[in-house]
C-alpha positions in Angstrom: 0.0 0.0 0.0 2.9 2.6 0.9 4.6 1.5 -2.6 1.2 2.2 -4.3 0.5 5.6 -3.0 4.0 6.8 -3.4 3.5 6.0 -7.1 0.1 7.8 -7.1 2.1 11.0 -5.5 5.0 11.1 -8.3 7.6 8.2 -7.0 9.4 7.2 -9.7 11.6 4.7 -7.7 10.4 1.5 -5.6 13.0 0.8 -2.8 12.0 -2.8 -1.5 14.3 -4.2 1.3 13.0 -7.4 0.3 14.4 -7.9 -3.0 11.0 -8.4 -4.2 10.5 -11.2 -1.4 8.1 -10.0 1.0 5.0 -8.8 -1.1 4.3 -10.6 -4.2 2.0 -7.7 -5.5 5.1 -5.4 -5.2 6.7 -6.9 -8.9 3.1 -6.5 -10.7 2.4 -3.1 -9.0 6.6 -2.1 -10.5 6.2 -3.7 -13.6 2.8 -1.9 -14.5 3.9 1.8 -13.5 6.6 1.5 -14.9 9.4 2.8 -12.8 12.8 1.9 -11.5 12.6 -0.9 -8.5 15.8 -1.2 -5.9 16.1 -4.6 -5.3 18.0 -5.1 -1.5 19.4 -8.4 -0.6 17.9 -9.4 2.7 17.5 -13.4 3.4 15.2 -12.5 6.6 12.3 -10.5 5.9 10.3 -11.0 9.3 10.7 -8.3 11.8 11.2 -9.9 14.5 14.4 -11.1 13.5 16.0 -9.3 11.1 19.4 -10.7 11.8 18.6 -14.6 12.1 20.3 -15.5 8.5 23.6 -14.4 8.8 25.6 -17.7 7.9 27.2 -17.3 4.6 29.5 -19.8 3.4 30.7 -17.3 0.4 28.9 -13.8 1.3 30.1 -12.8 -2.2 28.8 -15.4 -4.0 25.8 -15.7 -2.4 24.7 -12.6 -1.8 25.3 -12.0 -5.8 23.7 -15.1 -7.0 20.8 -14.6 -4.5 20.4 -10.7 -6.3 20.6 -11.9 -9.7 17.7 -14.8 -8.2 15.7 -12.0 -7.6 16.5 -9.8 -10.4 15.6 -12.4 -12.7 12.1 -13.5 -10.9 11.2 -9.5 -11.4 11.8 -9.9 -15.1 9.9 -12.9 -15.3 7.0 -11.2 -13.6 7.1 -8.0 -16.3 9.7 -5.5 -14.9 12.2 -3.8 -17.3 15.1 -4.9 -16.8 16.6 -1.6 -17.8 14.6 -0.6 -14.7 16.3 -2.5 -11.6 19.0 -1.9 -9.5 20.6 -4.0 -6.8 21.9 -3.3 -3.1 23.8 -6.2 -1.3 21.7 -4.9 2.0 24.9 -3.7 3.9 23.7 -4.4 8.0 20.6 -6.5 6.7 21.5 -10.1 8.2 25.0 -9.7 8.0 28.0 -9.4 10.5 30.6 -6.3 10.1 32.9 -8.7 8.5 30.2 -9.8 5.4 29.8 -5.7 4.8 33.2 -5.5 4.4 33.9 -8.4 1.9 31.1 -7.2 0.1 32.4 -3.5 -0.3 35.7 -5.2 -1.4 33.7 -6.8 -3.7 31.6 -4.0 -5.1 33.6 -4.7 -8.7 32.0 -8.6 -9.1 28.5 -6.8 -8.2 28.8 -3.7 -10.9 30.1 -6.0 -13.7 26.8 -7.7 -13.6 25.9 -4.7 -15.3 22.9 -3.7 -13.3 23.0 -0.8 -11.7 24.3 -0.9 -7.7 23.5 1.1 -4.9 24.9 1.2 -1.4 23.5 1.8 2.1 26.5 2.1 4.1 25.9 5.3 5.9 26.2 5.3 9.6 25.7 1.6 9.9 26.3 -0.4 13.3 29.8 -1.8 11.4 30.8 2.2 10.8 30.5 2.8 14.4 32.2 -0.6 15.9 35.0 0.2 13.5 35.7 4.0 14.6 35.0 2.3 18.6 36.7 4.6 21.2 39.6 3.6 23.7 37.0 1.7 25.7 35.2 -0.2 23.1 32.2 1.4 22.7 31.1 2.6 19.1 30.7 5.7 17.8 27.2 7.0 17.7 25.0 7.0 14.6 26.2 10.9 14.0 29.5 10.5 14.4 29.9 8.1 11.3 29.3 10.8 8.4 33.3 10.8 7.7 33.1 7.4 7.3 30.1 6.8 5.1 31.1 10.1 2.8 34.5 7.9 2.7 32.4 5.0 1.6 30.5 6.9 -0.9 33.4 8.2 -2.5 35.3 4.5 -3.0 31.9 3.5 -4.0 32.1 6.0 -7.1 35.0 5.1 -8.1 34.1 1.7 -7.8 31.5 1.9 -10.3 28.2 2.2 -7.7 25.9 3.5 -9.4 24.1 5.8 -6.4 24.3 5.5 -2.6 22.1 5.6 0.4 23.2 8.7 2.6 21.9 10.8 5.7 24.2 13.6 4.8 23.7 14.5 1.4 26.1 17.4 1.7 29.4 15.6 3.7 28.7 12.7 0.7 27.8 15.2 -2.1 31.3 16.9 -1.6 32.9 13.6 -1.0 32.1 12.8 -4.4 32.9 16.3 -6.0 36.4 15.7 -5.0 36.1 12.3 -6.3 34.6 13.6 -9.8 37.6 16.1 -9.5 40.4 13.6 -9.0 39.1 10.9 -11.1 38.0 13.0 -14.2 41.1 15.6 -14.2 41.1 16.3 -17.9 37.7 18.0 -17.5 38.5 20.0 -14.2 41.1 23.1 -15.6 43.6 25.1 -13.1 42.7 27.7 -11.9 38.8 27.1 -11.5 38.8 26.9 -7.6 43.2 28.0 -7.1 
């Protein structure tokens, strides 16, 4: 029902945190509007335990082939293809070390040649990694350096959007990204 009104009010993307798992109206409902549907990898869709499938014996491989599972059962039920993008589900049933591999292996995911997007920013793993002297982990605000970082690998990784709080810590992560990747286009003297 959310999906459905947003669409009625303009929405021209469908993020579903299922991967197109939890409501099997969602794929009709994309397919007949129309519009772009974000297809996150998540193995457990019930809330009330949204960490209970976190064993993985290849996260890479499994997280990818389950994506591609899901992209292909949203083509078979009508969506255009040229219409989905993936998201490995950073956080979503998986440990700190599976989010890692994963954004190691952000190249295997973007040379399936759909479209990726990340949801790194200030995720549980962000703040356990940036933990102060006595362990504890940085709060939730305290993790924009670190997801603008993330944003800014993610670019030049080939993600093809990302999932941010601060849109202006990330927007200028990725200006100096554009900058330094893309230097024949930048000319001296523009900024000193």
């Amino acid at each position: 029902d959310v999906a459905r009104a947003a669409l009625q009010h303009g929405a021209r993307i469908v993020n579903d945190v299922s991967g197109g798992r939890a409501d099997p109206a969602m794929a009709p409902l994309v397919a007949d509007a129309g519009v772009s549907w974000v297809l996150m990898h998540w193995r457990s869709v019930a809330a009330d335990r949204p960490h209970a499938d976190t064993h993985y014996d290849d996260v890479v491989g499994e997280v990818r082939a389950e994506l591609l599972a899901s992209v292909d059962a949203a083509v078979a039920a009508g969506v255009d293809p040229a219409k989905l993008v993936i998201d490995p589900g950073l956080g979503f049933a998986k440990t700190a070390q599976h989010n890692w591999a994963l954004l190691r292996a952000l190249p295997q995911l973007v040379a399936t040649g759909i479209p990726v997007l990340l949801g790194a920013s200030r995720k549980r793993f962000l703040g356990t990694l940036l933990a102060g002297p006595d362990g504890s982990p940085r709060p939730p605000p305290g993790r924009e350096t670190a997801t603008a970082v993330i944003s800014a690998l993610a670019a030049l990784y080939g993600a093809w959007g990302v999932r941010v709080h601060d849109v202006r810590a990330t927007a200028d992560a990725l200006k100096v990204v554009g900058a330094w990747a893309h230097t024949e286009t930048w000319r001296a003297g523009d900024d000193g």
